[in-house]
HTML snippet that shows the backbone in 3Dmol.js (N, CA, C, O; Angstrom):
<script src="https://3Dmol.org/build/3Dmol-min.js"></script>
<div id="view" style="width:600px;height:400px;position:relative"></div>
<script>
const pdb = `
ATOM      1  N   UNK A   1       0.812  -1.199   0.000  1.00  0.00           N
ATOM      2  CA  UNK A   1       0.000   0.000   0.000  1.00  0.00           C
ATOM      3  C   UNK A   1       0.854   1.261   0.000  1.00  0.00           C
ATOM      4  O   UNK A   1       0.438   2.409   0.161  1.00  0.00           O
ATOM      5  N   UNK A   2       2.238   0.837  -0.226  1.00  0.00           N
ATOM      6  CA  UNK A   2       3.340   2.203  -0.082  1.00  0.00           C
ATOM      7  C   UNK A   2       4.120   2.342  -1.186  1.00  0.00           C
ATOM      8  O   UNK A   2       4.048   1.442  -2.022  1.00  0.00           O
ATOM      9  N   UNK A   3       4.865   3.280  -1.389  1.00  0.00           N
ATOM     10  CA  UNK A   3       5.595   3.736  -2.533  1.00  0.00           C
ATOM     11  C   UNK A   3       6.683   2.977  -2.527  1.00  0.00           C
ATOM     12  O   UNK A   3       7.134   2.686  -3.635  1.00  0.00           O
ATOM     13  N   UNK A   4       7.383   2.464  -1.321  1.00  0.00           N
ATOM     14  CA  UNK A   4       8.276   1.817  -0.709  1.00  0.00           C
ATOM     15  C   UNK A   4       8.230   0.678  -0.908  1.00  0.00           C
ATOM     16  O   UNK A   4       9.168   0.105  -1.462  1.00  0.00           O
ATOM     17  N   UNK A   5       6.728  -0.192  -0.367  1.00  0.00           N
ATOM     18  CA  UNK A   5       6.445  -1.325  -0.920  1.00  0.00           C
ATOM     19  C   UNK A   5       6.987  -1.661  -2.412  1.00  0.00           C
ATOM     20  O   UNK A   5       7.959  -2.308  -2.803  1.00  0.00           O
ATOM     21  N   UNK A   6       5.735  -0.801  -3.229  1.00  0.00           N
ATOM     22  CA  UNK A   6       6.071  -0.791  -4.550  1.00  0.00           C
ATOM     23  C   UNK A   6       7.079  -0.904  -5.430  1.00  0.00           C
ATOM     24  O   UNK A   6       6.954  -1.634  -6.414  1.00  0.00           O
ATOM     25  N   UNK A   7       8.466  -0.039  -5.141  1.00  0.00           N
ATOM     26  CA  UNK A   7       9.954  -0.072  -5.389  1.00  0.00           C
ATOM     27  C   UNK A   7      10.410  -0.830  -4.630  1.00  0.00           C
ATOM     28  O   UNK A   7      11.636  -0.735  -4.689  1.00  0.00           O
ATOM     29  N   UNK A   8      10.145  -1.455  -4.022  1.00  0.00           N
ATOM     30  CA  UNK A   8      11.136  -2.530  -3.307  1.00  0.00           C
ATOM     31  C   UNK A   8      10.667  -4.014  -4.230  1.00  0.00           C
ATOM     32  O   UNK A   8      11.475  -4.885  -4.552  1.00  0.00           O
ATOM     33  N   UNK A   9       9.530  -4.035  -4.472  1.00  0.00           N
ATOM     34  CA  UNK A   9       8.720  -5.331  -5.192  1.00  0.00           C
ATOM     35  C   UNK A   9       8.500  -5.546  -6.173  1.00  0.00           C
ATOM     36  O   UNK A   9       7.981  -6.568  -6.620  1.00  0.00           O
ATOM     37  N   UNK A  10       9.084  -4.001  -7.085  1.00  0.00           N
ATOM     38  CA  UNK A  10       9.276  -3.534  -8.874  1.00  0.00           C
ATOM     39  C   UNK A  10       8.238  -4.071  -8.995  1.00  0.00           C
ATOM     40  O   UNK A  10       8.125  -5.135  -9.603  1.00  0.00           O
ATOM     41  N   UNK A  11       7.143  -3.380  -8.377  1.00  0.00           N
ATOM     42  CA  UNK A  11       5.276  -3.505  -8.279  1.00  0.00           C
ATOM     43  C   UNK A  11       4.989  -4.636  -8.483  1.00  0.00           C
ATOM     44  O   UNK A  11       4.073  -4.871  -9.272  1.00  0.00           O
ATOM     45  N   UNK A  12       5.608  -5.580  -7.905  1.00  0.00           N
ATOM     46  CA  UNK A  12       4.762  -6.938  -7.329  1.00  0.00           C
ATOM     47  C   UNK A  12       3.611  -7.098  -6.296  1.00  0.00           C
ATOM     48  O   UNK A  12       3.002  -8.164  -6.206  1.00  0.00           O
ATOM     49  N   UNK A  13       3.295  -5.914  -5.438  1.00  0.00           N
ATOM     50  CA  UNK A  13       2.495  -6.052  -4.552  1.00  0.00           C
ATOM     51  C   UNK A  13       1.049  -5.341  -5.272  1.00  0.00           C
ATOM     52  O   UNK A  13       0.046  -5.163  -4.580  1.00  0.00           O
ATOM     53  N   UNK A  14       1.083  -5.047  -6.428  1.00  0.00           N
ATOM     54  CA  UNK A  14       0.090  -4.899  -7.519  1.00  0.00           C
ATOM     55  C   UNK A  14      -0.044  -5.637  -8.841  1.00  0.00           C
ATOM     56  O   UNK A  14      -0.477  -5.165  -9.892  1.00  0.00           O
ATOM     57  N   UNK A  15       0.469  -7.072  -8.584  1.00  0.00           N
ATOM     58  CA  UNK A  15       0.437  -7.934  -9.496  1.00  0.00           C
ATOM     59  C   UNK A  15      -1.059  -8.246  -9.828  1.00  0.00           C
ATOM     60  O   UNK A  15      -1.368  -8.576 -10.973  1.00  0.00           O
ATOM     61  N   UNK A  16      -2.022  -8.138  -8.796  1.00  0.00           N
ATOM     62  CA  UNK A  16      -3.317  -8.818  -9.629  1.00  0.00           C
ATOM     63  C   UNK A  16      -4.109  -7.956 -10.584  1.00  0.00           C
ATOM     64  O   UNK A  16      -4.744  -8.488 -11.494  1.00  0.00           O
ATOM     65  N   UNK A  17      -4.097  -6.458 -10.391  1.00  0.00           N
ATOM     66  CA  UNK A  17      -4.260  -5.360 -10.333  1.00  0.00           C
ATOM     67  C   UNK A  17      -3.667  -5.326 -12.186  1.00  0.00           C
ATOM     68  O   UNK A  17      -4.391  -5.533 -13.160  1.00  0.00           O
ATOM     69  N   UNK A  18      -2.460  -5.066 -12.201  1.00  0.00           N
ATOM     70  CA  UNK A  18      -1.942  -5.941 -13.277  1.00  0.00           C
ATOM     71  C   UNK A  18      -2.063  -6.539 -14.134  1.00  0.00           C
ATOM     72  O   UNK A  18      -1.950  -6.052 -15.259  1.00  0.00           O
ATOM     73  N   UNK A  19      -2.275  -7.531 -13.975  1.00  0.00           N
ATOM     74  CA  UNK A  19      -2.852  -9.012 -15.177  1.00  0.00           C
ATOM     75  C   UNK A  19      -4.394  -8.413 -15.333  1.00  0.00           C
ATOM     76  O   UNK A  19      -4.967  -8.471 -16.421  1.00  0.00           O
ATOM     77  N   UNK A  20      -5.171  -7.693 -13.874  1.00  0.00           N
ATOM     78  CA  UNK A  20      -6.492  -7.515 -14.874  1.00  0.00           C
ATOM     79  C   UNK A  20      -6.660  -6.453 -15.206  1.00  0.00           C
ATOM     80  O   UNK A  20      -7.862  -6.190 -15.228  1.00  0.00           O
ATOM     81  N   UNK A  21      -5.998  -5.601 -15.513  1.00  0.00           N
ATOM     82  CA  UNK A  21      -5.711  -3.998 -16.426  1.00  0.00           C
ATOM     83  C   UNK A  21      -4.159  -3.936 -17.022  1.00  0.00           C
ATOM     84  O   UNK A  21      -3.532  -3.186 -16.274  1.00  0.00           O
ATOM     85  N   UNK A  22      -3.271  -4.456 -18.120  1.00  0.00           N
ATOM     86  CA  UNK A  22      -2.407  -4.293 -18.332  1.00  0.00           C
ATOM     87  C   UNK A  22      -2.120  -3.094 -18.922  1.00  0.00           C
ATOM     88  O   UNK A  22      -0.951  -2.747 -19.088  1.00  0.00           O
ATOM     89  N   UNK A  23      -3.278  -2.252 -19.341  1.00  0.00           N
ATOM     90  CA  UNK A  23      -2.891  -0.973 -19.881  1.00  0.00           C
ATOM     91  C   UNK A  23      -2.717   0.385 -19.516  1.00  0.00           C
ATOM     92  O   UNK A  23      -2.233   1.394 -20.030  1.00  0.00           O
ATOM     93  N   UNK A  24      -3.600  -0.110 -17.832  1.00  0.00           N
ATOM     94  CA  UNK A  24      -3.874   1.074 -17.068  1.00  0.00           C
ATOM     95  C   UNK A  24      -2.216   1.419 -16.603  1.00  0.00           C
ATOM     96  O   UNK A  24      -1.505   0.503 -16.191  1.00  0.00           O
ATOM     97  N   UNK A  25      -1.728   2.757 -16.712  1.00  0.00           N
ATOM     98  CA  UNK A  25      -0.474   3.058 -15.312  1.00  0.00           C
ATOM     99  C   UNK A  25      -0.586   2.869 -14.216  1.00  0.00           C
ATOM    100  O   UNK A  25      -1.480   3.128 -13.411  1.00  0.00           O
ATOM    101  N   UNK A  26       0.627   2.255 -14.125  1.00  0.00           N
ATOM    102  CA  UNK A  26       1.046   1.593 -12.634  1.00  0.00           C
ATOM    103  C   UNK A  26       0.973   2.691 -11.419  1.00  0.00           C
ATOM    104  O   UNK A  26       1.246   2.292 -10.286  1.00  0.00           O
ATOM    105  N   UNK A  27       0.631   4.000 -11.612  1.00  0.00           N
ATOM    106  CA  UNK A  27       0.101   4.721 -10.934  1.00  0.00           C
ATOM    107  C   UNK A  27      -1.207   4.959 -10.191  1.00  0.00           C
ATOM    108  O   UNK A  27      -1.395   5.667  -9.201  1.00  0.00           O
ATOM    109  N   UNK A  28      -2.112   4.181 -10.912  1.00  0.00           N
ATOM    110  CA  UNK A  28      -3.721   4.171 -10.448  1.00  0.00           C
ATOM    111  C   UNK A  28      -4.112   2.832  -9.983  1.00  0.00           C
ATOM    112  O   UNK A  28      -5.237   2.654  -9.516  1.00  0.00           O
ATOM    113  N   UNK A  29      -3.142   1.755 -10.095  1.00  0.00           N
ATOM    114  CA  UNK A  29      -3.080   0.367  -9.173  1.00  0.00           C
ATOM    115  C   UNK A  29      -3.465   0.730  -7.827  1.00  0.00           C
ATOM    116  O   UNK A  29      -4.172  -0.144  -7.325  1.00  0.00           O
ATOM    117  N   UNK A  30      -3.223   1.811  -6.999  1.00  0.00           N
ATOM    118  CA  UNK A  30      -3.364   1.356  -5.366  1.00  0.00           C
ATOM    119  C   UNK A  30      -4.750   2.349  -5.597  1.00  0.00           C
ATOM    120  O   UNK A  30      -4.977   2.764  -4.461  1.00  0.00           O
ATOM    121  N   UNK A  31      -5.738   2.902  -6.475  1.00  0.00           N
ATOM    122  CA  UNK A  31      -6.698   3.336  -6.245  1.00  0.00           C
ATOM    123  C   UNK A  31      -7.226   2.494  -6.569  1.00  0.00           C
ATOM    124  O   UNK A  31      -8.081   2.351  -5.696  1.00  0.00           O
ATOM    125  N   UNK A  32      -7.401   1.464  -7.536  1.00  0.00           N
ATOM    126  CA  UNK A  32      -8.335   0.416  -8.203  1.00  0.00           C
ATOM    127  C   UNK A  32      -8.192  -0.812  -6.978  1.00  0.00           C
ATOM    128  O   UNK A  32      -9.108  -1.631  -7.047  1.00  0.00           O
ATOM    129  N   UNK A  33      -7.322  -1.030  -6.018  1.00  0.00           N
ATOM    130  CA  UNK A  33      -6.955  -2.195  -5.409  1.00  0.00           C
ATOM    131  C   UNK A  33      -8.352  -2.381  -4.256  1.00  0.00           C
ATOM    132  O   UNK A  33      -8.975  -3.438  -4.157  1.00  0.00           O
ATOM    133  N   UNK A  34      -8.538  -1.639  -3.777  1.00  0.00           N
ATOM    134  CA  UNK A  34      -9.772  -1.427  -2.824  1.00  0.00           C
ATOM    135  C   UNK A  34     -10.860  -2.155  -3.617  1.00  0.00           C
ATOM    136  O   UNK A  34     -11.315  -3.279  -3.405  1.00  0.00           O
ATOM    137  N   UNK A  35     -11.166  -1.322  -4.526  1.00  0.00           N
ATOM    138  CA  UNK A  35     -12.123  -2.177  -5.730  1.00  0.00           C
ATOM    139  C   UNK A  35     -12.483  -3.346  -5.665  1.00  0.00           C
ATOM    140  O   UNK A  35     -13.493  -3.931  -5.271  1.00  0.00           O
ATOM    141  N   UNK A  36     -11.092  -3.750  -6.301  1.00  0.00           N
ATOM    142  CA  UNK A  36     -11.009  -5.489  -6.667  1.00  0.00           C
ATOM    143  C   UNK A  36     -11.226  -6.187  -5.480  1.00  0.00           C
ATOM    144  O   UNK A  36     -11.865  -7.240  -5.477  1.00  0.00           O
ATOM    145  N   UNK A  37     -10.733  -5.678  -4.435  1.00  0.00           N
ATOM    146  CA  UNK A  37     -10.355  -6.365  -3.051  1.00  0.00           C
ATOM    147  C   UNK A  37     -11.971  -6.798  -3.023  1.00  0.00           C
ATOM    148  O   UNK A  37     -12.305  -7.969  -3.202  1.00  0.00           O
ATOM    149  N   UNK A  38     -12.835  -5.841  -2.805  1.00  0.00           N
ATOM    150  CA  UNK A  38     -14.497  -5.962  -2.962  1.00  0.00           C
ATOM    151  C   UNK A  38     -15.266  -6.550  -3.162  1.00  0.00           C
ATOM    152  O   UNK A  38     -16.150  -7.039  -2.459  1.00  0.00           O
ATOM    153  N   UNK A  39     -14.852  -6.623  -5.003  1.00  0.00           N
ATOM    154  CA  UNK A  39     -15.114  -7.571  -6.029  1.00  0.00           C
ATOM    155  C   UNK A  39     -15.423  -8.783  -5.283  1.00  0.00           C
ATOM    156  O   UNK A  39     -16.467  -9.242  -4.821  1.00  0.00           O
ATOM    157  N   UNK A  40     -13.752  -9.313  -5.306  1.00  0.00           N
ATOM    158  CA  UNK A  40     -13.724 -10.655  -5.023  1.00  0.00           C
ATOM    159  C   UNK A  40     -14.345 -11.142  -3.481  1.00  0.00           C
ATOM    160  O   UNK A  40     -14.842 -12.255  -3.309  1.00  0.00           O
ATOM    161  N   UNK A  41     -14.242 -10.268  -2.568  1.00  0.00           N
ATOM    162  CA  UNK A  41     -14.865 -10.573  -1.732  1.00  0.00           C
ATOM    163  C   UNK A  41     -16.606 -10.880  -2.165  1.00  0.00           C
ATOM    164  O   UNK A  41     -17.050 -12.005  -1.935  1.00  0.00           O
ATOM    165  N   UNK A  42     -17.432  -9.916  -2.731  1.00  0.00           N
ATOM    166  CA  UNK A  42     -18.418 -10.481  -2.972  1.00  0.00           C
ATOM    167  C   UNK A  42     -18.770 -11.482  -3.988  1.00  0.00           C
ATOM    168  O   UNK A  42     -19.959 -11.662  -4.249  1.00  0.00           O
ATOM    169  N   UNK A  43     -17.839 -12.161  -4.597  1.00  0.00           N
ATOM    170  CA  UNK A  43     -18.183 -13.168  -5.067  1.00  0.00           C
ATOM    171  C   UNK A  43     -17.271 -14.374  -4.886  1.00  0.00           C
ATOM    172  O   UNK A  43     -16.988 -15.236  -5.719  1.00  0.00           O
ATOM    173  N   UNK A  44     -16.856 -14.251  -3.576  1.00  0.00           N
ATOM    174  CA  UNK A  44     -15.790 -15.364  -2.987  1.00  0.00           C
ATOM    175  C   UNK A  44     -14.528 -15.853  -3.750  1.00  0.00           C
ATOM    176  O   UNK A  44     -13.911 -16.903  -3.569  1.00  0.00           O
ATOM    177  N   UNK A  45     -14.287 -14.883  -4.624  1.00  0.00           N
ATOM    178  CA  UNK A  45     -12.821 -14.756  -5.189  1.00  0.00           C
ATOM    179  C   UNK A  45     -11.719 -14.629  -4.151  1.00  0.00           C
ATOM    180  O   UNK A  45     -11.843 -13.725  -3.325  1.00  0.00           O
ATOM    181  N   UNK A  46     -10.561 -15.493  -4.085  1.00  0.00           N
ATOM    182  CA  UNK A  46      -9.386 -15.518  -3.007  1.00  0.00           C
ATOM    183  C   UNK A  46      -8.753 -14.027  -4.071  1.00  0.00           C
ATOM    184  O   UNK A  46      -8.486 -13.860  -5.261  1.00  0.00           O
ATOM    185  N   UNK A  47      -8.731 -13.117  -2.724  1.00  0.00           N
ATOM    186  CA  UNK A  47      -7.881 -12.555  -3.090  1.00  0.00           C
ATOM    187  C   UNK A  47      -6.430 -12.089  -2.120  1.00  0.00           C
ATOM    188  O   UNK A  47      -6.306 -11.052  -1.467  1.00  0.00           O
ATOM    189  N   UNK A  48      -5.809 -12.779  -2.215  1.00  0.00           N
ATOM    190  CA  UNK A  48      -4.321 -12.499  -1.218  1.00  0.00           C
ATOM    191  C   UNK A  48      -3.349 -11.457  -1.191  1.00  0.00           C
ATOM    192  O   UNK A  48      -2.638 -10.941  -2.054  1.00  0.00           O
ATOM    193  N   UNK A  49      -3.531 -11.263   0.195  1.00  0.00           N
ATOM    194  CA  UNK A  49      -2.116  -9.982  -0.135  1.00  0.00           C
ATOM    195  C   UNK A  49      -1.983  -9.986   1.393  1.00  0.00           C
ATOM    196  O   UNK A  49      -2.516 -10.771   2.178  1.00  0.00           O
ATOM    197  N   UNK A  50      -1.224  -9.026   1.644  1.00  0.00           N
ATOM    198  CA  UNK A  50      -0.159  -9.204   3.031  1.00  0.00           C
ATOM    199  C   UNK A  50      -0.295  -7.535   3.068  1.00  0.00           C
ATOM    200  O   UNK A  50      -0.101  -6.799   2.101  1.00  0.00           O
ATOM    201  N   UNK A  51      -0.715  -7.072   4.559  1.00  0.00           N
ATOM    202  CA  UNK A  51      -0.559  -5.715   5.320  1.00  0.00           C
ATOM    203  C   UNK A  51       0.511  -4.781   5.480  1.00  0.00           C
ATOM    204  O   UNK A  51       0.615  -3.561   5.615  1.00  0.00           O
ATOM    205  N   UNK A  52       1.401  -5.940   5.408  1.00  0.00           N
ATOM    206  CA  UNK A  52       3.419  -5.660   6.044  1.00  0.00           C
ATOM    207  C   UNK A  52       4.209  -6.204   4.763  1.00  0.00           C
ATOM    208  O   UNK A  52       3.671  -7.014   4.009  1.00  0.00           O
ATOM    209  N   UNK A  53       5.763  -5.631   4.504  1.00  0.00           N
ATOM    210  CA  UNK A  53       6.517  -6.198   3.803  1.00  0.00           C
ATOM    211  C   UNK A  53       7.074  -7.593   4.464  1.00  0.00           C
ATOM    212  O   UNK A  53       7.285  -8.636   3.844  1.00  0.00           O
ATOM    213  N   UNK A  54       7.231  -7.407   5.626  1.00  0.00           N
ATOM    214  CA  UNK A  54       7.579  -8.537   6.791  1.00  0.00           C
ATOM    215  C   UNK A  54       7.044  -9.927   6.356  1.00  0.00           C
ATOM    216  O   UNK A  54       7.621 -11.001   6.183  1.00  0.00           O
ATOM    217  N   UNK A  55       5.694  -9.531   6.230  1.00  0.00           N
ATOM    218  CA  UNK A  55       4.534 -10.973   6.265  1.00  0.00           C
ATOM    219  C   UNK A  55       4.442 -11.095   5.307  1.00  0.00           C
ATOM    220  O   UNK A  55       4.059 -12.257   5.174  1.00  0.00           O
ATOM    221  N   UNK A  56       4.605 -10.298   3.628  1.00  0.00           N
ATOM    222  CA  UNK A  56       4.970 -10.602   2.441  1.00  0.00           C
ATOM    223  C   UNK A  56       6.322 -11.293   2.093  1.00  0.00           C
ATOM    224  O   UNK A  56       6.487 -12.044   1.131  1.00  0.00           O
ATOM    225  N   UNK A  57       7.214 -10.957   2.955  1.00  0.00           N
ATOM    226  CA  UNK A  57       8.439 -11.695   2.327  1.00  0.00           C
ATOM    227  C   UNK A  57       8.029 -13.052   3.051  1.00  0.00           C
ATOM    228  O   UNK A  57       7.877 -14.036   2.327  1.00  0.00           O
ATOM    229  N   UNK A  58       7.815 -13.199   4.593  1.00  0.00           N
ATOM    230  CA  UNK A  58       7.480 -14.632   5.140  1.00  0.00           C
ATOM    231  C   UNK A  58       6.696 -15.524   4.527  1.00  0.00           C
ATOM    232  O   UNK A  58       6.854 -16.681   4.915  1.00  0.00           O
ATOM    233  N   UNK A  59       5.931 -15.353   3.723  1.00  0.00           N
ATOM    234  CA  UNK A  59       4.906 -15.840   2.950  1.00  0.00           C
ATOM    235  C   UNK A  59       5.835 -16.629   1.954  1.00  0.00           C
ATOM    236  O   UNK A  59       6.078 -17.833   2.043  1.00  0.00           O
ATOM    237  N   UNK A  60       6.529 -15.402   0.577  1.00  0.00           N
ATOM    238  CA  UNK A  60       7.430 -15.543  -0.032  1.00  0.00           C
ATOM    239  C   UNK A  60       8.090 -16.848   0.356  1.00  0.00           C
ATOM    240  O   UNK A  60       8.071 -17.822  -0.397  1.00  0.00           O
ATOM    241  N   UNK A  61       8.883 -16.854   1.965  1.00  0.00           N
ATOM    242  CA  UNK A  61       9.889 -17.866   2.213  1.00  0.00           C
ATOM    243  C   UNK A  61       9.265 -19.060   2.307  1.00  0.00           C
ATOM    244  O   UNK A  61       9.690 -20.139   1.894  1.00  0.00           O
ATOM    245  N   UNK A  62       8.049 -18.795   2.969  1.00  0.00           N
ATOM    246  CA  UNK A  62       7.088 -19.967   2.497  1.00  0.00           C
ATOM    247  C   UNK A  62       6.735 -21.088   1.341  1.00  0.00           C
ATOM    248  O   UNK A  62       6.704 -22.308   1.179  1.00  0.00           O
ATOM    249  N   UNK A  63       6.534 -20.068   0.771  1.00  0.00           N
ATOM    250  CA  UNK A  63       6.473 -20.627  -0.782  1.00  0.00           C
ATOM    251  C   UNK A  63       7.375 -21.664  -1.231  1.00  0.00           C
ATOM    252  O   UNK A  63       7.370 -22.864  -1.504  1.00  0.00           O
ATOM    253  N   UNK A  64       8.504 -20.214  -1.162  1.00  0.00           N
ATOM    254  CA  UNK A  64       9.645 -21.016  -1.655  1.00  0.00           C
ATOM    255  C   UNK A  64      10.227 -22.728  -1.251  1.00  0.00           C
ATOM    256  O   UNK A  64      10.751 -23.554  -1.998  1.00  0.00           O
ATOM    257  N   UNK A  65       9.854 -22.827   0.343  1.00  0.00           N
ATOM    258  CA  UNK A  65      10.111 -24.007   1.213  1.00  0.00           C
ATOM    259  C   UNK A  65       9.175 -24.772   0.564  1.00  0.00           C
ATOM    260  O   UNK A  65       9.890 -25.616   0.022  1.00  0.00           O
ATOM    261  N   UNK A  66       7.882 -25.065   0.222  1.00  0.00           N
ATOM    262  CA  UNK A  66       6.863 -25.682   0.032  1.00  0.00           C
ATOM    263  C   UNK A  66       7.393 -25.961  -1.616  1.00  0.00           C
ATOM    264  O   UNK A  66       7.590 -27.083  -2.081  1.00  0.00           O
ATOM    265  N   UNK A  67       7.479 -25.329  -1.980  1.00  0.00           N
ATOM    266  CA  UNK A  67       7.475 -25.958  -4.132  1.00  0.00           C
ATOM    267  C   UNK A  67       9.087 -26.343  -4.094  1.00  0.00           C
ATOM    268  O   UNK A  67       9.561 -26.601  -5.200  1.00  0.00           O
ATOM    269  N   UNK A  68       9.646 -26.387  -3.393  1.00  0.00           N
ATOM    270  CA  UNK A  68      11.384 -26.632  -3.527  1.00  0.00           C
ATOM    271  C   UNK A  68      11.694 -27.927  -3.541  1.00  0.00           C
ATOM    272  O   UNK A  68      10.964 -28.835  -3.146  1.00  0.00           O
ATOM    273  N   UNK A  69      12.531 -28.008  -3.893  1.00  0.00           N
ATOM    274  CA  UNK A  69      13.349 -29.793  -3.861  1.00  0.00           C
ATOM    275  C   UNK A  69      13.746 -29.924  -2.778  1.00  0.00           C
ATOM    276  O   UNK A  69      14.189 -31.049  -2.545  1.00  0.00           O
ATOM    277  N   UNK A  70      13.786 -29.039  -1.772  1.00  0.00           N
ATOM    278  CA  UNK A  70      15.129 -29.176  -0.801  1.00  0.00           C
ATOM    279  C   UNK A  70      14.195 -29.649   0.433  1.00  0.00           C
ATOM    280  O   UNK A  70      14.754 -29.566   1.527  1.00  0.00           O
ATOM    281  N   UNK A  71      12.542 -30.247   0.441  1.00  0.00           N
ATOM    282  CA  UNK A  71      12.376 -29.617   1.558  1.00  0.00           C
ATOM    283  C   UNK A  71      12.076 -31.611   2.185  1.00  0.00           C
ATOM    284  O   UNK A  71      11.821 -31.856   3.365  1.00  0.00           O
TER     285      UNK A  71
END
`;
const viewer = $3Dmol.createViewer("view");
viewer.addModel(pdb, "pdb");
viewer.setStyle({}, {cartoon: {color: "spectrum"}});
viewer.zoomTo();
viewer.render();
</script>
């Protein structure tokens, strides 16, 4: 939800935002995000995202542990 976020994630934390407007600027992503968030809530669409960069990267490490060879 931050500018900070955003440049740190080379706007990964507006990836869905994204894929369903590829034409809109990456500038009007955190006004449309509320929106979608909505959307999918009223029609039981998962929509995921993380509050903190903290709990976004933990997630991340998550991931990564779970689809890996190593685990």
């Amino acid at each position: 939800q931050s500018f900070f976020s955003f440049f740190l994630s080379f706007g990964l934390n507006y990836q869905i935002e994204h894929h369903l407007f590829p034409s809109i600027n990456h500038d009007h992503y955190h006004k449309i995000a509320p929106i979608i968030r909505k959307i999918c809530k009223k029609h039981d669409v998962p929509y995921h995202y993380e509050n903190s960069m903290s709990g976004a990267f933990y997630k991340l490490w998550q991931s990564l542990i779970k689809f890996s060879f190593l685990r």
